[in-house]
C-alpha positions in Angstrom: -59.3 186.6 40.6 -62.9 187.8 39.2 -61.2 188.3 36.4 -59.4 184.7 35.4 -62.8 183.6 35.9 -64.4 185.2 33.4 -62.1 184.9 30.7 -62.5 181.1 31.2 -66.5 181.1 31.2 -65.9 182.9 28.1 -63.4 180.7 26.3 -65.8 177.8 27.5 -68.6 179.6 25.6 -66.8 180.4 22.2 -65.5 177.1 22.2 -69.7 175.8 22.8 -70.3 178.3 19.6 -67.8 177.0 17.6 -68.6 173.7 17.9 -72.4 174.3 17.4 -71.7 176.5 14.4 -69.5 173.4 13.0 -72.1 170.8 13.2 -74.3 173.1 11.6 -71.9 174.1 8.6 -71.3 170.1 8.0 -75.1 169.4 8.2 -75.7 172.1 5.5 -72.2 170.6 3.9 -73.9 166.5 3.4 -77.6 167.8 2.6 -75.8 170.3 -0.5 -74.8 166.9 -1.9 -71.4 167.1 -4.2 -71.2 169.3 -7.8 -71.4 167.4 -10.9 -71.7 168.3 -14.2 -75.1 167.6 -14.4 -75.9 170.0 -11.6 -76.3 173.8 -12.6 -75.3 175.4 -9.5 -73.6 174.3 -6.7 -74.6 175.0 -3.2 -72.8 177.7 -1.0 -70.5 175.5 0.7 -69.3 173.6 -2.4 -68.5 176.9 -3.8 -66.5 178.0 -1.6 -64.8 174.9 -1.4 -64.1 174.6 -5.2 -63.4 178.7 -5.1 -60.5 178.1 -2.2 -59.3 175.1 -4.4 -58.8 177.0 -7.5 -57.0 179.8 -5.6 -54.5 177.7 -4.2 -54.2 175.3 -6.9 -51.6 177.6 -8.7 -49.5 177.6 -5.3 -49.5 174.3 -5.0 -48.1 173.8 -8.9 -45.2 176.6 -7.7 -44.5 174.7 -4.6 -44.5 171.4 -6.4 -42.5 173.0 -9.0 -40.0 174.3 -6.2 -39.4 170.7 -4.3 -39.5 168.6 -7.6 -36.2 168.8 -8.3 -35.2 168.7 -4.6 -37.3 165.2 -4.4 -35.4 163.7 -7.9 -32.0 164.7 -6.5 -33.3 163.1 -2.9 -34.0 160.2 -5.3 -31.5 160.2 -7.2 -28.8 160.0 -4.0 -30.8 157.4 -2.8 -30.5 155.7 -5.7 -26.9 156.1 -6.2 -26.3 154.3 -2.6 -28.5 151.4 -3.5 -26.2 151.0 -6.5 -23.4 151.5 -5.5 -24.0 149.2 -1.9 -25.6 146.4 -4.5 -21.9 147.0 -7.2 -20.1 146.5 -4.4 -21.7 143.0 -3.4 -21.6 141.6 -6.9 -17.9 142.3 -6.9 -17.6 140.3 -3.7 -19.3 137.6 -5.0 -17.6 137.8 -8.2 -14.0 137.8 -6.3 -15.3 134.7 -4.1 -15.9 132.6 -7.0 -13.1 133.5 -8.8 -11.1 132.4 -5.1 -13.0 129.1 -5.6 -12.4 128.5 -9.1 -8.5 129.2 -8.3 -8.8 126.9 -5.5 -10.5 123.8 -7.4 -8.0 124.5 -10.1 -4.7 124.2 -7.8 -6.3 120.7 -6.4 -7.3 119.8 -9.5 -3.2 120.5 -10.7 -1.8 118.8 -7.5 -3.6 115.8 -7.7 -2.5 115.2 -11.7 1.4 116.3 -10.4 1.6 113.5 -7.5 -0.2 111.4 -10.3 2.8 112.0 -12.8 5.3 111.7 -9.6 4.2 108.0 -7.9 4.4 106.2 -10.7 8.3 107.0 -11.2 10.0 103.6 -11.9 13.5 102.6 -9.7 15.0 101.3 -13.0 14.5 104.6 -14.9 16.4 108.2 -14.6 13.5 110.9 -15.5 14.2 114.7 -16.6 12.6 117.1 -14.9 8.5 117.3 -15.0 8.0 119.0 -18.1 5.1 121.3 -19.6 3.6 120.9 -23.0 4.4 125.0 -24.5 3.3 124.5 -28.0 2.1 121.5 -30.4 4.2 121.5 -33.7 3.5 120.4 -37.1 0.4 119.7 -39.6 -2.3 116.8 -40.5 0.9 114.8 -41.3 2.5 115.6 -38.0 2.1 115.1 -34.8 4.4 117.0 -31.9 5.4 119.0 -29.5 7.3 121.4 -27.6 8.3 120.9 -24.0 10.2 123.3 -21.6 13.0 120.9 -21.0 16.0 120.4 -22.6 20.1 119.5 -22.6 20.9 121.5 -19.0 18.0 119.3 -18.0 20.1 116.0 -19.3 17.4 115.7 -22.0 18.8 114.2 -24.7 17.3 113.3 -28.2 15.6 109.8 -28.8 14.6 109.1 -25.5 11.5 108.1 -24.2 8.3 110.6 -23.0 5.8 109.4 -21.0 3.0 110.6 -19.0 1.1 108.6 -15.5 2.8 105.7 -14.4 4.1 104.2 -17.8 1.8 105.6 -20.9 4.3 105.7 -23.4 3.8 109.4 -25.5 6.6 109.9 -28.1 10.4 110.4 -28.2 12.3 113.3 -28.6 14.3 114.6 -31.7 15.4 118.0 -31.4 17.3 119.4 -28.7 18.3 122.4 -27.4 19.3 123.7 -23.6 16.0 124.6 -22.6 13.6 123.0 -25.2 13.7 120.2 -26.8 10.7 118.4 -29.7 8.9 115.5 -29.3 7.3 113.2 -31.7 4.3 111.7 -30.7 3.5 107.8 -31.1 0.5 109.0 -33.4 3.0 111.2 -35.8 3.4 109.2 -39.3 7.5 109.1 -39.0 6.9 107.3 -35.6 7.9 103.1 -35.1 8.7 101.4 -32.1 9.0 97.2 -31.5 5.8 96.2 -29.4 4.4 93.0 -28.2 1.1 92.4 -27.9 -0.4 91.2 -24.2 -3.4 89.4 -23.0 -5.3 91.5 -20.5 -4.7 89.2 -17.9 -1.1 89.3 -18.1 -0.6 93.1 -17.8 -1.6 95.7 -15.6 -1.5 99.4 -17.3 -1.2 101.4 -14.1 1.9 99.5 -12.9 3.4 98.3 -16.2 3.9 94.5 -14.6 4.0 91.9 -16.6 2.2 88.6 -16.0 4.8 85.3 -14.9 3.9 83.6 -18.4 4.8 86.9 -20.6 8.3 87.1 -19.0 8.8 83.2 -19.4 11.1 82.1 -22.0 9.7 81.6 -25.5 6.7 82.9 -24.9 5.1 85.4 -27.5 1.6 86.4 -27.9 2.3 88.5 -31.4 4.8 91.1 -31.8 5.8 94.2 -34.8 6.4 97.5 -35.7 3.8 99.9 -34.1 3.1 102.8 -36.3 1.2 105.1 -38.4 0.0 104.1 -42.0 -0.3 106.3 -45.1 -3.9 105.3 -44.4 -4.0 106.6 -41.0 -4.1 104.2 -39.0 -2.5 103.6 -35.7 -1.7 100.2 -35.3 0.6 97.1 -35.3 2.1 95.6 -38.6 4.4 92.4 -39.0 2.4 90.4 -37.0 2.2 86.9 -37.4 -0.9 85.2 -39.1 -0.2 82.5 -36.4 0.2 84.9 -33.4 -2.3 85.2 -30.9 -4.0 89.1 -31.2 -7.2 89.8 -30.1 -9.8 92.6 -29.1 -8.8 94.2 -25.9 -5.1 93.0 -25.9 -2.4 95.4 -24.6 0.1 96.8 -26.7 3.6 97.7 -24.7 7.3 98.2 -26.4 9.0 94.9 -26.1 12.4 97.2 -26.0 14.7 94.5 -27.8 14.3 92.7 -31.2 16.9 89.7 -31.4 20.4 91.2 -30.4 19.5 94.3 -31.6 18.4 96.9 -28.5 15.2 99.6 -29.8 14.6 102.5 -28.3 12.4 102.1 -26.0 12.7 99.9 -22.8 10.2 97.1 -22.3 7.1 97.1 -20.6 5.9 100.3 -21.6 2.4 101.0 -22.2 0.7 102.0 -25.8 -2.5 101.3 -26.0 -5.2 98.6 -26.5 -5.9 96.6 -29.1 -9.0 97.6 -31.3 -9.7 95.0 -34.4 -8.0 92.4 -36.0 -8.4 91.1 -39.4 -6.9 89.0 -41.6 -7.2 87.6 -45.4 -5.2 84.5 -46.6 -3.4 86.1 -49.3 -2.0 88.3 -46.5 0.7 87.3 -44.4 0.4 89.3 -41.6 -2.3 90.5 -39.4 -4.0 93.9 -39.7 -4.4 95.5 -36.2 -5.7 98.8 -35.0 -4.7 100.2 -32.1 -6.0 102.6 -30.2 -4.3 104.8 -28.7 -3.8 105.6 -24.6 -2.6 108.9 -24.9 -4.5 111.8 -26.4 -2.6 114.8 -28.1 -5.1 117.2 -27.0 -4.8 116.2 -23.5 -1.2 116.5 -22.9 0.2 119.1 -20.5 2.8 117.7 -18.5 5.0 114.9 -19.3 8.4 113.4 -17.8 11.4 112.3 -20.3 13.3 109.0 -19.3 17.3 109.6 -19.7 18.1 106.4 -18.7 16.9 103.2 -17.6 18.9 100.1 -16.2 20.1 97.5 -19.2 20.5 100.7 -21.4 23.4 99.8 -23.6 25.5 103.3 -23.9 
């Protein structure tokens, strides 16, 4: 029992020494003040201080040189999870917008299909929708190849149209699964037209106005084509003939007796300028066109329509 106490009384006073001896060590440790290089010497304290610090400095380099590559592969792993955690979110971004962009593209394409479809006519027969596969010919031609053909009752010099009634060409050449059309633009192109006031047409529908269907009635009529000039337009038309600015141009279908290609009513395009001289004796009108090449992709042939003589 004696014993135990002692050995505490002692610890107690060690511990007393060691803390008065460490006050006194940092007292004498301030008052030295730090080395510089202006300073000769340095006191005791700072010696030692500086004398431990160059001894261990070399362990430190080996331990540093020991763990260095240890803390780059540490690092480097690290690094390698960031990436490859960030790779993998760009790629699910990247597959959600292309999901997007595929879905905008389908509504986009279903809402231009039930476009095509409504504006089917109860008079006509159609082929089946069609795709535009390739254009055909050069700066003097104008054409194109569609995935339709004679197993699809496609037959040549019928009608092509696109929307409700935009007339686009007729075909030529056949074959069972293809077949060529020649656009309205091409320079071996004609068709009959007349030519409409807006108010006695609507495009979307293809009706024709009460005083357009009456008997005798004519607001100008020719032979829609392409000049050597270039021009799309109307030619034959009479210097008498009313023809202005904004008129419609649709295929009349009939000239006299004699039936045309093309049934009535269907729509060309609008009427751009009108001129005239008095040597002339018909009307110069430019036309411009409602369908553009560039922007065909599907289209629908017409195999028959009623009043079709066979």
């Amino acid at each position: 029992m004696g014993s135990k106490k002692s050995s505490a009384v002692s610890g107690l006073a060690a511990l007393f020494v060691l803390s008065v001896v460490s006050v006194a060590l940092f007292t004498v440790y301030v008052k030295e003040g730090d080395c510089t290089q202006e300073q000769d010497s340095c006191g005791p304290l700072h010696t030692v201080q500086l004398g431990a610090a160059e001894v261990l400095h070399p362990a430190r380099s080996v331990f540093a040189t020991l763990f260095e590559p240890l803390q780059r592969a540490n690092e480097s792993v690290q690094g390698a999870f960031d990436n490859s955690e960030e790779q993998r979110l760009e790629r699910k971004l990247q597959e959600t917008r292309a999901l997007a962009a595929e879905a905008s593209r389908l509504e986009r394409e279903n809402v231009r299909l039930l476009e095509l479809l409504k504006g089917q006519r109860s008079t006509y027969e159609y082929g089946p929708l069609a795709r535009v596969v390739a254009p055909v010919g050069d700066q003097f031609t104008q054409r194109i190849v569609i995935n339709v053909g004679t197993e699809d009752g496609v037959e040549p010099n019928r009608p092509v149209v696109i929307g409700q009634n935009t007339l686009v060409g007729r075909t030529t050449e056949v074959s069972k699964h293809t077949a060529q059309v020649m656009l309205v633009t091409d320079q071996m192109f004609a068709a009959g037209v007349r030519i409409i006031p807006p108010a006695e047409f609507d495009p979307a529908s293809g009706e024709l106005g009460p005083a357009v269907t009456a008997e005798n009635v004519s607001y100008g009529q020719g032979l829609l084509e392409t000049n050597l000039e270039g021009y799309f337009g109307v030619d034959l038309v009479s210097l008498k003939a009313r023809a202005e600015e904004g008129d419609f141009v649709v295929t009349s279908g009939r000239a006299g007796d004699k039936e045309l290609l093309f049934p009535p009513g269907l729509y060309v395009g609008k009427v751009e300028a009108v001129s005239s001289q008095d040597i002339e004796q018909f009307k110069k009108i430019v036309v411009d066109p409602a369908m553009e090449p560039q922007d065909l992709e599907e289209v629908r042939v017409v195999v028959d329509w009623a009043g079709r003589e066979g």
